[in-house]
ChimeraX commands (.cxc) that place a marker at each C-alpha (Angstrom):
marker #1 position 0.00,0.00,0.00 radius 0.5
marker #1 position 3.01,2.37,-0.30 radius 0.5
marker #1 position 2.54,3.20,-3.28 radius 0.5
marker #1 position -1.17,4.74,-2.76 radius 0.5
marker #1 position -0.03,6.71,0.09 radius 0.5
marker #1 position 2.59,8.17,-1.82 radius 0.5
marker #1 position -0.19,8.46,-4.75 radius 0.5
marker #1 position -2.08,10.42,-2.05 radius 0.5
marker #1 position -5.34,8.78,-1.41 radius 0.5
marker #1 position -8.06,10.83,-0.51 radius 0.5
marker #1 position -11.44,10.43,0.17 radius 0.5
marker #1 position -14.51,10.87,-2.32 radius 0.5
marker #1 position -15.76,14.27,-1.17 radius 0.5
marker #1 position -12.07,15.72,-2.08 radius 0.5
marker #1 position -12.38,13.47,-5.31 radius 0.5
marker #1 position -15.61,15.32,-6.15 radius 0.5
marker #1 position -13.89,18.60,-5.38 radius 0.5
marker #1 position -10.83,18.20,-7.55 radius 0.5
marker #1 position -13.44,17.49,-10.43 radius 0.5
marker #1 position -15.82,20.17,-9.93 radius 0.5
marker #1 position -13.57,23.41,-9.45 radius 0.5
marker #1 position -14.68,26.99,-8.11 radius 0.5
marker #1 position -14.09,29.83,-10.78 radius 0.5
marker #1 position -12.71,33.20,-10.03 radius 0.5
marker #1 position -11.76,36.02,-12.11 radius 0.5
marker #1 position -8.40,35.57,-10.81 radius 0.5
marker #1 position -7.66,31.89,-11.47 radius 0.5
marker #1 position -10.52,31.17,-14.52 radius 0.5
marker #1 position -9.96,27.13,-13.90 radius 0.5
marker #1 position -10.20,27.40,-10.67 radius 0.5
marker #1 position -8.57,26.23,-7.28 radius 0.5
marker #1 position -5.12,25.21,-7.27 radius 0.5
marker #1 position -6.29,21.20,-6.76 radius 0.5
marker #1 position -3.65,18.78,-4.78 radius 0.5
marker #1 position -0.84,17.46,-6.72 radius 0.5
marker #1 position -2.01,14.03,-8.06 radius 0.5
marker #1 position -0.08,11.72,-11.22 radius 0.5
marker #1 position -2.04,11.48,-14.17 radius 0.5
marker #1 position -2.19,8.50,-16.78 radius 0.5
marker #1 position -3.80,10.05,-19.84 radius 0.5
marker #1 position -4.35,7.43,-22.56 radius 0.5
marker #1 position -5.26,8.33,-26.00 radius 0.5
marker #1 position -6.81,6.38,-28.84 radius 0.5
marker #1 position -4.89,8.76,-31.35 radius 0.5
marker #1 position -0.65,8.76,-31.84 radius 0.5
marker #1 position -0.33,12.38,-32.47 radius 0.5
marker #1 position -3.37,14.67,-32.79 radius 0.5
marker #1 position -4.41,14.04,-28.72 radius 0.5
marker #1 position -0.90,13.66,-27.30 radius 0.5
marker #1 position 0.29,16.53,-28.94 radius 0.5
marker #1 position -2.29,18.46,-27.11 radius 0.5
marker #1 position -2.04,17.37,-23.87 radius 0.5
marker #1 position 1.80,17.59,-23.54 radius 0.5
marker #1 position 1.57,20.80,-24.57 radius 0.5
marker #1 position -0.49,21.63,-21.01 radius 0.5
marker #1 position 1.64,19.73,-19.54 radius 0.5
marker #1 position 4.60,21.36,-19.99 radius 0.5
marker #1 position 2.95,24.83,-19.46 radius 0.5
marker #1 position 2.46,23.11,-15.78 radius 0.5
marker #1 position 4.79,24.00,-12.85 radius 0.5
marker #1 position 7.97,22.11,-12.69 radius 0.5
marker #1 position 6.48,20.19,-9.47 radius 0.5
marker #1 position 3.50,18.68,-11.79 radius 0.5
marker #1 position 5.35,18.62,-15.23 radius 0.5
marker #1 position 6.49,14.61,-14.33 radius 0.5
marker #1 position 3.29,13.97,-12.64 radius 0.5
marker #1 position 1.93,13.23,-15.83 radius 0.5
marker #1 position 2.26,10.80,-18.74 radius 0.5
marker #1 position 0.29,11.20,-21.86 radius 0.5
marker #1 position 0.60,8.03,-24.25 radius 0.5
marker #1 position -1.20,8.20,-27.77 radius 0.5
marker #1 position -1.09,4.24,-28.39 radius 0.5
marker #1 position -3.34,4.11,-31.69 radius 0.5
marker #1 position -5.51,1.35,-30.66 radius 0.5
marker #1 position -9.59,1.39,-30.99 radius 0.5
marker #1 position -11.96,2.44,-28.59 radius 0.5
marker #1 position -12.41,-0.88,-26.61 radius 0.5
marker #1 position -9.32,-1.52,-25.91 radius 0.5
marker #1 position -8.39,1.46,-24.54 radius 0.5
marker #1 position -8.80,0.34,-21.09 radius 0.5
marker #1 position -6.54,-2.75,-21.51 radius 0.5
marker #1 position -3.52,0.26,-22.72 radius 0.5
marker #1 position -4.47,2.05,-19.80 radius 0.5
marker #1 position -4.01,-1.20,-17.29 radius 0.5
marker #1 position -0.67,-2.29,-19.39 radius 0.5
marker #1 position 0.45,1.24,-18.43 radius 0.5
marker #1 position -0.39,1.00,-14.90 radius 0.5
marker #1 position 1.35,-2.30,-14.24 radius 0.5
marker #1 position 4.38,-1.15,-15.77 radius 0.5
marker #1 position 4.62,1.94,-13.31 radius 0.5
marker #1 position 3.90,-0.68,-10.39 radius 0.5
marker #1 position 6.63,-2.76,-11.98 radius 0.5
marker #1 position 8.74,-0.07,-11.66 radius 0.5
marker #1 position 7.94,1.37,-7.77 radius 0.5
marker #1 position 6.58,4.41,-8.98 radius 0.5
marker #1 position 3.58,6.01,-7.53 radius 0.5
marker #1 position 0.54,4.85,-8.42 radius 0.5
marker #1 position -1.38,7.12,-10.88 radius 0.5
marker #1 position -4.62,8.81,-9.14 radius 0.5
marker #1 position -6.31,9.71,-12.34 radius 0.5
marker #1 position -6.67,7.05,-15.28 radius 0.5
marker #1 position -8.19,9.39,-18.22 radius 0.5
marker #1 position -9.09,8.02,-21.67 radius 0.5
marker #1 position -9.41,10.20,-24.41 radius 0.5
marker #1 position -11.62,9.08,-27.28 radius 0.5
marker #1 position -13.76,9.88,-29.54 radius 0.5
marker #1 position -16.48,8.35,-31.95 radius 0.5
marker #1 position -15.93,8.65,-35.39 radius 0.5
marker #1 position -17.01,5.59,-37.24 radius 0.5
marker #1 position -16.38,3.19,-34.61 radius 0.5
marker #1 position -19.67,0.90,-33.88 radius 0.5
marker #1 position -21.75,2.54,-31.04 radius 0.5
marker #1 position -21.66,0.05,-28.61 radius 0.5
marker #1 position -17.64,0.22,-28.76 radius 0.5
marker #1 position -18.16,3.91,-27.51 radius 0.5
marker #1 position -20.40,2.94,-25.14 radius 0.5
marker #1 position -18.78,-0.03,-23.09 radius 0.5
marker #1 position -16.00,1.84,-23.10 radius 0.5
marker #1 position -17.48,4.69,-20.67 radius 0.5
marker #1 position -19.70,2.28,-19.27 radius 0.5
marker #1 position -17.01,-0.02,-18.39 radius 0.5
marker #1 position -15.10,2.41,-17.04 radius 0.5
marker #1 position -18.01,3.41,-14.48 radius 0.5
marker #1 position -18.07,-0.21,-13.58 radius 0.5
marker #1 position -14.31,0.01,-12.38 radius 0.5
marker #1 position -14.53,2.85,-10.20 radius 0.5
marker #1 position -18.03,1.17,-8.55 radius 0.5
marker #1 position -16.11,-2.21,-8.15 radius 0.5
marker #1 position -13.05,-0.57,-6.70 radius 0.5
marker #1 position -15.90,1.44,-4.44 radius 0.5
marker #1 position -17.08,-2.06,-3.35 radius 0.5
marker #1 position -13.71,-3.17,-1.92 radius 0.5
marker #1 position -12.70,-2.63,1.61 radius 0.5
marker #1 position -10.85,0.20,2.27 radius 0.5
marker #1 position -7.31,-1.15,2.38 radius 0.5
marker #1 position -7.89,-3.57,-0.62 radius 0.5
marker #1 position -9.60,-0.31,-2.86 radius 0.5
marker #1 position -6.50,0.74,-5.57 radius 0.5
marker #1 position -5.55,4.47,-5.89 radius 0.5
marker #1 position -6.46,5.13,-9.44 radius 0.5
marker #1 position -9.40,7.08,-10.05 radius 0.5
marker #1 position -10.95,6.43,-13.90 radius 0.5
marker #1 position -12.50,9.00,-16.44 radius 0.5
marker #1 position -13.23,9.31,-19.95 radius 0.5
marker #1 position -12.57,12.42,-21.88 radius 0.5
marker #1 position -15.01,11.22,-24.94 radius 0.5
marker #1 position -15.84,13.31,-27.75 radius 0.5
marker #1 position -18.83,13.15,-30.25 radius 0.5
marker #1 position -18.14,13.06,-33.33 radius 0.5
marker #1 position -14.22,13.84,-33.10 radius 0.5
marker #1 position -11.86,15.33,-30.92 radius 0.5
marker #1 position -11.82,18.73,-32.80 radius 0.5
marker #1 position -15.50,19.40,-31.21 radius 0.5
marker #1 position -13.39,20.46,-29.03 radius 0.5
marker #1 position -10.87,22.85,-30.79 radius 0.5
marker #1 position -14.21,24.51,-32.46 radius 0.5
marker #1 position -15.58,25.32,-29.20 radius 0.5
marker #1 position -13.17,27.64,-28.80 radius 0.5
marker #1 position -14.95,30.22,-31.17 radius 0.5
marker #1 position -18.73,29.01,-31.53 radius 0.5
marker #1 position -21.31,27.38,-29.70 radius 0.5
marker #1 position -22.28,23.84,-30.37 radius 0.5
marker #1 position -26.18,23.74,-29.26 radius 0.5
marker #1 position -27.81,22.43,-31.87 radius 0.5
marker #1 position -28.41,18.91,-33.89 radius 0.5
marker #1 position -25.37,16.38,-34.55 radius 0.5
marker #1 position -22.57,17.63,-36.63 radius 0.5
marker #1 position -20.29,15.30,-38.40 radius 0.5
marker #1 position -16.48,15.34,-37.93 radius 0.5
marker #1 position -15.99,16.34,-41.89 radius 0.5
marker #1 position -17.58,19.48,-40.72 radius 0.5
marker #1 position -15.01,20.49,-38.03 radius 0.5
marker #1 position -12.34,21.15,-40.21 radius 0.5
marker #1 position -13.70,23.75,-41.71 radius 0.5
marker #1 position -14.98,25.51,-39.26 radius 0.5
marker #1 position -12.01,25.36,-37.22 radius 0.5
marker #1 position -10.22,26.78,-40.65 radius 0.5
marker #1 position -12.74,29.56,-41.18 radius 0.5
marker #1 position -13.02,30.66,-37.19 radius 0.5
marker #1 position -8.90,30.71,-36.75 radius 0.5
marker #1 position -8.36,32.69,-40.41 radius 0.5
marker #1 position -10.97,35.08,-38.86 radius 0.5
marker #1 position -9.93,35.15,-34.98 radius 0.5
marker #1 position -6.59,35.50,-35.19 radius 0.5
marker #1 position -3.51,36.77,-37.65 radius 0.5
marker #1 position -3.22,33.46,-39.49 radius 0.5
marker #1 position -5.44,34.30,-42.29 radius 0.5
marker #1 position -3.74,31.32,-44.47 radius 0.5
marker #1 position -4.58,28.97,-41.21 radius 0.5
marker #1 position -4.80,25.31,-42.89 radius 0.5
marker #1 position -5.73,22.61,-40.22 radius 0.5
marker #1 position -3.00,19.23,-39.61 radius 0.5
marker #1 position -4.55,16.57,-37.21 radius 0.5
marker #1 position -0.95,16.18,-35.94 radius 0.5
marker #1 position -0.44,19.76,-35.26 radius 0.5
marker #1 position 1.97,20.20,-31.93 radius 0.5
marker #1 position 0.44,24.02,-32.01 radius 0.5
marker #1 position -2.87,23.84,-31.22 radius 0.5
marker #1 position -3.03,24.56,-27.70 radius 0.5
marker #1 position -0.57,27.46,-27.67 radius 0.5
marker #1 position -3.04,28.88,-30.85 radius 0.5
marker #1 position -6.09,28.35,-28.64 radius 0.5
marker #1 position -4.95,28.75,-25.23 radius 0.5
marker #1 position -6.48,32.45,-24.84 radius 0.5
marker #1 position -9.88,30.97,-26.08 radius 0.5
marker #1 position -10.04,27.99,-23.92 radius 0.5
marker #1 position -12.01,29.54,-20.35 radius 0.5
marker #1 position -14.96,30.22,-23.00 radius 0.5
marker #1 position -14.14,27.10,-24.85 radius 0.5
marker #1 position -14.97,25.12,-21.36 radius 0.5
marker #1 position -17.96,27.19,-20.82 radius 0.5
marker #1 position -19.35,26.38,-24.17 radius 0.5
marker #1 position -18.72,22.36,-23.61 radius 0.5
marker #1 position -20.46,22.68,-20.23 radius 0.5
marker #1 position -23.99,24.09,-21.75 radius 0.5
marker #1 position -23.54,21.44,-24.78 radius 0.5
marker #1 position -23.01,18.41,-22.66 radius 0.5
marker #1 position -25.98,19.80,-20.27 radius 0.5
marker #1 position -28.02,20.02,-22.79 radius 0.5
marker #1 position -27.23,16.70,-24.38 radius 0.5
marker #1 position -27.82,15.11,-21.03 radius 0.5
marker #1 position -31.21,16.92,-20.62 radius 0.5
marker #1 position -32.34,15.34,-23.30 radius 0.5
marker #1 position -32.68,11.69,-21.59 radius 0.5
marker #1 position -30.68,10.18,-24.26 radius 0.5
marker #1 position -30.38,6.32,-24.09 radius 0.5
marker #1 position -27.01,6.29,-24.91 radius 0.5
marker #1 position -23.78,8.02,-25.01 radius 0.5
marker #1 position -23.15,7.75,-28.22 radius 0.5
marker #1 position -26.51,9.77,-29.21 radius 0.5
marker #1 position -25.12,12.47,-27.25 radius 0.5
marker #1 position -24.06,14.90,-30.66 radius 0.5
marker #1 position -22.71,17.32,-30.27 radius 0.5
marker #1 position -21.01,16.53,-27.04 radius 0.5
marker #1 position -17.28,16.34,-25.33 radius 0.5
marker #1 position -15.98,15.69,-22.09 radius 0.5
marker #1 position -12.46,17.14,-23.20 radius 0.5
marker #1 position -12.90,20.63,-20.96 radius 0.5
marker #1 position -12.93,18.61,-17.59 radius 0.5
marker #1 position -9.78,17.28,-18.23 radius 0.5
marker #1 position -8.63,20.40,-19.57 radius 0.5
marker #1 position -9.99,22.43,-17.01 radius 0.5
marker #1 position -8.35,20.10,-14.12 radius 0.5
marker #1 position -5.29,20.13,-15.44 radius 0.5
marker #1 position -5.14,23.85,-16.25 radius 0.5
marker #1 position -6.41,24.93,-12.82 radius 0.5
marker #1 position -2.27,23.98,-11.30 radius 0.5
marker #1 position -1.48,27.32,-13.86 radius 0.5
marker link #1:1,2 radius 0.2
marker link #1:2,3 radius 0.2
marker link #1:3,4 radius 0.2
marker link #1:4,5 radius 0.2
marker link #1:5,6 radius 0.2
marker link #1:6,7 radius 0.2
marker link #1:7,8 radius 0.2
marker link #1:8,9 radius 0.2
marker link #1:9,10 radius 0.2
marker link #1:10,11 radius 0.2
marker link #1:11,12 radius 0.2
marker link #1:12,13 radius 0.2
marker link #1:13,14 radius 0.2
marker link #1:14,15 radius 0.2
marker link #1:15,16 radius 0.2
marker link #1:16,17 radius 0.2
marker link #1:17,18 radius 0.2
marker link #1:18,19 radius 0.2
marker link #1:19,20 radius 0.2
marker link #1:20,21 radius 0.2
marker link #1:21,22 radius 0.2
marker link #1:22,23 radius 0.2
marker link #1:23,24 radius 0.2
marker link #1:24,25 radius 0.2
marker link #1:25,26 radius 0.2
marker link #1:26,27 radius 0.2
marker link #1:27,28 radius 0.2
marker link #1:28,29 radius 0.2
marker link #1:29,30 radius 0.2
marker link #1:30,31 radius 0.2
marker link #1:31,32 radius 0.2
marker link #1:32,33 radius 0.2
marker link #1:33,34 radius 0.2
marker link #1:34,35 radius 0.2
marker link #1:35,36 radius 0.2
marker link #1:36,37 radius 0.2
marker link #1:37,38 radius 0.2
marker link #1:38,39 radius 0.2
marker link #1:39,40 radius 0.2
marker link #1:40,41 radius 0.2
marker link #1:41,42 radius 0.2
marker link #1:42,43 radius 0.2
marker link #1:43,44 radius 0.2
marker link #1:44,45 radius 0.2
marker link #1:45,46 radius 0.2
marker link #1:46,47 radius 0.2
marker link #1:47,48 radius 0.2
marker link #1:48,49 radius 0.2
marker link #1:49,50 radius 0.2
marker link #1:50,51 radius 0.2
marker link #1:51,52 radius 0.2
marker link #1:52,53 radius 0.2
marker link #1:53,54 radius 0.2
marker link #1:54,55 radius 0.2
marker link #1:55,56 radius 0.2
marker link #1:56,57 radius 0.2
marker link #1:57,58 radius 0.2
marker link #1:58,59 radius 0.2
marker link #1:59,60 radius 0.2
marker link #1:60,61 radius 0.2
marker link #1:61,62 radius 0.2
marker link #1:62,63 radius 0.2
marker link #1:63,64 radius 0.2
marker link #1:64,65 radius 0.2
marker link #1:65,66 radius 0.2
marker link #1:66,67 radius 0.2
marker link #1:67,68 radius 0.2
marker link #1:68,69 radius 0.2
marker link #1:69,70 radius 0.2
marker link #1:70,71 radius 0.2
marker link #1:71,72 radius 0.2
marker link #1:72,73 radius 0.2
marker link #1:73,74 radius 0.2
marker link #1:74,75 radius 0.2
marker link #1:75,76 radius 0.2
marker link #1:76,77 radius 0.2
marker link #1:77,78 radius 0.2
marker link #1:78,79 radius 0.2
marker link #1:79,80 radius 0.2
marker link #1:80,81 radius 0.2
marker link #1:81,82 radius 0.2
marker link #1:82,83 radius 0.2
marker link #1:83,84 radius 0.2
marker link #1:84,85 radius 0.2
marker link #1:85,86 radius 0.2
marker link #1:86,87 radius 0.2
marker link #1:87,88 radius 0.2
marker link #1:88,89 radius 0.2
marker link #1:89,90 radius 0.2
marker link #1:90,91 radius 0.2
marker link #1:91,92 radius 0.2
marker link #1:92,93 radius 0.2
marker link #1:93,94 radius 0.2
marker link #1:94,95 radius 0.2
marker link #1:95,96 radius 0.2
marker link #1:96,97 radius 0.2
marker link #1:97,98 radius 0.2
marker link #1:98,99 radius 0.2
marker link #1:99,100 radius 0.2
marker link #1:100,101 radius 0.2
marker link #1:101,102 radius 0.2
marker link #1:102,103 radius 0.2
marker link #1:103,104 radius 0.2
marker link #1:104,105 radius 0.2
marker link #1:105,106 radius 0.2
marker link #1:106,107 radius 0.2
marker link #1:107,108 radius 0.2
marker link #1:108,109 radius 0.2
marker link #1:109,110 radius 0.2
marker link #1:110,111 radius 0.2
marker link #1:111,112 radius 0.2
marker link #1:112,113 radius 0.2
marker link #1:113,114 radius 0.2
marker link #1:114,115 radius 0.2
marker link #1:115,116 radius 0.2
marker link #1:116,117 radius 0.2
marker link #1:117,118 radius 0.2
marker link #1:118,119 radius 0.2
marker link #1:119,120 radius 0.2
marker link #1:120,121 radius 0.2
marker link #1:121,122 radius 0.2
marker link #1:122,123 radius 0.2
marker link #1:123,124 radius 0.2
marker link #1:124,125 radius 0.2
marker link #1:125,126 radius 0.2
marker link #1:126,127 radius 0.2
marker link #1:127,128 radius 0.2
marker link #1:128,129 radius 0.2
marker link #1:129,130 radius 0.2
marker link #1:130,131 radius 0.2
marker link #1:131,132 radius 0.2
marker link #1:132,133 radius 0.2
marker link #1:133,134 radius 0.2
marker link #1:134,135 radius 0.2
marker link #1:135,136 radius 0.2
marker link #1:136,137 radius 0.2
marker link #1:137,138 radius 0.2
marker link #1:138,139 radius 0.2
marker link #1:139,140 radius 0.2
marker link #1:140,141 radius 0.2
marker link #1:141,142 radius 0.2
marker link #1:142,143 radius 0.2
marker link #1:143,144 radius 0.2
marker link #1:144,145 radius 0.2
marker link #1:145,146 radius 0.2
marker link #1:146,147 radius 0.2
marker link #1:147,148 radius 0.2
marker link #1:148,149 radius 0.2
marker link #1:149,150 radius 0.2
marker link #1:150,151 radius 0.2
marker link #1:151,152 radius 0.2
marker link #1:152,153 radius 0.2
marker link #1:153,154 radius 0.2
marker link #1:154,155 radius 0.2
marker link #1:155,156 radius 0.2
marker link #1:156,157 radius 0.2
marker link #1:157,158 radius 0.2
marker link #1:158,159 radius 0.2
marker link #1:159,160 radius 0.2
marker link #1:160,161 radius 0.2
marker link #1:161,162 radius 0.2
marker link #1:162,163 radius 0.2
marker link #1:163,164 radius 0.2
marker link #1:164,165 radius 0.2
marker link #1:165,166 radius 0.2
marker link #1:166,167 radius 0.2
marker link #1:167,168 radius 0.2
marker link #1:168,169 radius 0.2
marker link #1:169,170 radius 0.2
marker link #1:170,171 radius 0.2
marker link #1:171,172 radius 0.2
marker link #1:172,173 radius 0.2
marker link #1:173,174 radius 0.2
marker link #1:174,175 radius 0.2
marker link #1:175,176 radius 0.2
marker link #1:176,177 radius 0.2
marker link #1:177,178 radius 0.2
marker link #1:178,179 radius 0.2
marker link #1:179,180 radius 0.2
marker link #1:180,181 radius 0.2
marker link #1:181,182 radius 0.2
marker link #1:182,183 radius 0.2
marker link #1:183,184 radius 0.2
marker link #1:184,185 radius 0.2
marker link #1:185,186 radius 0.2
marker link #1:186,187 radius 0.2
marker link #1:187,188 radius 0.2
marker link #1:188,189 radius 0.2
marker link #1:189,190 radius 0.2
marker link #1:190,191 radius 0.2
marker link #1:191,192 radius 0.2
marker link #1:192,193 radius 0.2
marker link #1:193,194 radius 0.2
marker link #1:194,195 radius 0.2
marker link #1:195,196 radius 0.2
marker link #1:196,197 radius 0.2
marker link #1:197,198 radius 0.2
marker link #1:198,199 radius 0.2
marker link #1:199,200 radius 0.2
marker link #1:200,201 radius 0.2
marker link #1:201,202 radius 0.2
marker link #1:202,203 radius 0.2
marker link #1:203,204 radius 0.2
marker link #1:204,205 radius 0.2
marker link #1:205,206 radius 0.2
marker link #1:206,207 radius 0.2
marker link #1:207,208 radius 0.2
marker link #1:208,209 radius 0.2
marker link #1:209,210 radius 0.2
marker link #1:210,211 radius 0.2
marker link #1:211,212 radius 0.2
marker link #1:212,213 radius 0.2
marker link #1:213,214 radius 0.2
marker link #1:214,215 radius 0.2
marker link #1:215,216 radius 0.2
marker link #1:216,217 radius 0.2
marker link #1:217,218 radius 0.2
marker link #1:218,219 radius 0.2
marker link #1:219,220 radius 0.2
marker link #1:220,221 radius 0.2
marker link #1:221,222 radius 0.2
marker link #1:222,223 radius 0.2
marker link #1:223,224 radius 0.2
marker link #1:224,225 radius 0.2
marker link #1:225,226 radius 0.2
marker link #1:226,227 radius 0.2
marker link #1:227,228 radius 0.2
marker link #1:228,229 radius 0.2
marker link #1:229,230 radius 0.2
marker link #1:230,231 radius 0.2
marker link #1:231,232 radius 0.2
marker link #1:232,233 radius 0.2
marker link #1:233,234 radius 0.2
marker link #1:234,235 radius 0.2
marker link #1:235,236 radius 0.2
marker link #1:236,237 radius 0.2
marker link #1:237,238 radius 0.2
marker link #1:238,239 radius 0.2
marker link #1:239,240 radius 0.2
marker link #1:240,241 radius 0.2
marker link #1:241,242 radius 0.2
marker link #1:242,243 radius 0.2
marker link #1:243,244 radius 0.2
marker link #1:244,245 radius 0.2
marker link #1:245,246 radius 0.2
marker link #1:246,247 radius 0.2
marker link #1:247,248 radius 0.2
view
């Protein structure tokens, strides 16, 4: 059990508050949360990693090796398996154990039901390690960073709203092309999935940009939807953003 004191294990109430941060004009993402090692897993090799190291290394030096970000190009389903491959290396190793597990996928053209085991599974392996005695329970705490259709949902919320019916991820490209070209000084702006740039480009946008994915994913789940992957348009991307942002 070293490993999950060093990990710091906390209870669920501060769980709950890391998640769901206070907002102040002076810190936008909120609270400064406790220090905690992050495992983020992505389906994609480039477009996803790319992003996230790029907040990463923005990060204080203290939380800058907290956190791994591995793009390891599998599908949807077998995300989780990465993510556990990942987490028995680090054990292997006599590391601390990660407190946050996040996958980040999205969609696309995978069969529905891959998309939704995958979050559903995921909720069954926090509730199982809920059901354990305390000193048995493991130190990693599991979320999904989903996006539907595709991850650059995300990227256009930086400029637009997303409130209304589904939009396919041929569509994003374009609008991210036409909002950048007109939001900034790159008027020639021509997207590239594997572009290493996009969070420095959007990184004065993003507050609003987590706003805007709040009120779509509300509305999404106000609508009683039977499934998650019905929920269009709809991300999860800003509360992983927004927690890792709020150590800025």
């Amino acid at each position: 059990m070293a490993n999950q004191a060093k990990a710091g294990k906390i209870s669920r109430r501060e769980f709950v508050r890391d998640i769901t941060l206070g907002r102040s004009l002076a810190r936008p993402y909120g609270n400064r949360p406790p220090r905690r090692y992050f495992l983020i897993v992505c389906e994609g090799e480039e477009t996803e990693p790319n992003y996230f190291n790029s907040i990463a290394a923005q990060l204080p030096k203290d939380m800058v090796n907290r956190i791994t970000v591995k793009g390891v190009g599998r599908n949807t389903l077998h995300l989780i398996d990465a993510a556990k491959e990942e987490i028995a290396k680090r054990r292997a190793a006599g590391l601390p154990d990660y407190y946050y597990v996040w996958l980040v996928f999205d969609r696309d053209e995978f069969p529905a039901d891959h998309f939704n085991r995958t979050i559903d599974n995921v909720e069954l392996i926090n509730r199982q390690n809920a059901a354990l005695p305390p000193k048995a329970r493991r130190c990693e705490h599991w979320m999904c960073a989903w996006s539907n259709e595709a991850f650059e949902l995300w990227y256009v919320m930086h400029f637009r709203e997303q409130l209304g019916g589904a939009v396919a991820r041929r569509q994003y490209q374009k609008m991210l092309e036409d909002d950048i070209r007109i939001n900034t000084s790159e008027s020639d702006f021509s997207y590239r999935k594997n572009d290493p740039r996009m969070f420095a480009r959007l990184r004065n946008y993003t507050p609003e940009a987590i706003h805007r994915a709040e009120r779509a994913l509300a509305k999404q789940l106000k609508t009683k939807r039977t499934s998650w992957s019905e929920m269009n348009p709809a991300t999860r991307v800003h509360e992983l953003v927004r927690l890792l942002m709020a150590y800025l």
